[in-house]
C-alpha positions as CSV (number, residue, x, y, z in Angstrom):
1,X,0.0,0.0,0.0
2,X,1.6,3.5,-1.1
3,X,2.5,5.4,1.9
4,X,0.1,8.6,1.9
5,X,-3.1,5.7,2.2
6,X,-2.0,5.9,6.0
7,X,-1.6,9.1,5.9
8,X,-5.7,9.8,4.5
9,X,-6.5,7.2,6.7
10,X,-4.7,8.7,9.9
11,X,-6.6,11.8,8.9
12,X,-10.2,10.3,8.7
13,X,-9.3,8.2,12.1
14,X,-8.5,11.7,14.2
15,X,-11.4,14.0,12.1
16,X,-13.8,11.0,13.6
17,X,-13.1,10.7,16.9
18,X,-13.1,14.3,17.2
19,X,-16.7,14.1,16.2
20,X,-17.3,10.7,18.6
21,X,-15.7,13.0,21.3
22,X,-18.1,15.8,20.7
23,X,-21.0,13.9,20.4
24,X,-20.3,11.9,23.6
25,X,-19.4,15.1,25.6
26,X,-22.4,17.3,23.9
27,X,-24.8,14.4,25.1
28,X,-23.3,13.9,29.1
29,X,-26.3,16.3,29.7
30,X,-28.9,14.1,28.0
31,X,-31.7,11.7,28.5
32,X,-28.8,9.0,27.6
33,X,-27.0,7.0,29.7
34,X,-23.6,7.3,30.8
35,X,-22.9,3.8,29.4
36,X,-23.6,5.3,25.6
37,X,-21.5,8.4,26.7
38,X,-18.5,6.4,28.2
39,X,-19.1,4.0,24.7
40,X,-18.8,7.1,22.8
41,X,-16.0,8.4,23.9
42,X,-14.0,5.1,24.3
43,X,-14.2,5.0,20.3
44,X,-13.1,8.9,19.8
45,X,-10.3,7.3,22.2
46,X,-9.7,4.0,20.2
47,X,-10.0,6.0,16.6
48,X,-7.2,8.8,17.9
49,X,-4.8,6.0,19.2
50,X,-5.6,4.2,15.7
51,X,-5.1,7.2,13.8
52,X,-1.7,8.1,15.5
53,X,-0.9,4.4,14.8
54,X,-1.2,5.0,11.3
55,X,0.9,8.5,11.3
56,X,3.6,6.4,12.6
57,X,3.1,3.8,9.9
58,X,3.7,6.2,7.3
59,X,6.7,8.0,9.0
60,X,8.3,3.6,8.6
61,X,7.0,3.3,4.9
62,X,8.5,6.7,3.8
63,X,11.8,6.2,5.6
64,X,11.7,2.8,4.0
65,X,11.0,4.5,0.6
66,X,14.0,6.7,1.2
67,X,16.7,4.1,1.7
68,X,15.3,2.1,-1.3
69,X,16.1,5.4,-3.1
70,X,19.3,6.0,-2.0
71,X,20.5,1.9,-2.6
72,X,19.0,2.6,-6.6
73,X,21.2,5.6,-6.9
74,X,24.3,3.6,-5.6
């Protein structure tokens, strides 16, 4: 998989648990329970930590792009 496929996907990861996070805080107030609220949040959690996961998987593929670039040009 080319390298910047992690780096859309790390974007849509953090842009939706951003809007898990806000959704889960925005309804703390509501007729839900805190079960849905702490369920709601955990993913905002789980899809940050997935899209930092995938930041750092691109950071590997392009350093590993690099060196294959510099053995060609030997």
């Amino acid at each position: 998989m080319p390298a910047r496929v992690h780096l859309w996907g790390a974007a849509v990861y953090i842009v939706a648990s951003f809007v898990l996070a806000y959704v889960g805080l925005s309804h703390l107030g509501a007729s839900t329970t805190n079960g849905q609220v702490a369920t709601t949040i955990g993913l905002a959690v789980i899809g940050f930590s997935k899209g930092l996961h995938s930041i750092s998987r691109y950071a590997e593929l392009k350093k590993i792009e690099n060196e294959k670039s510099l053995y060609r040009d030997l």
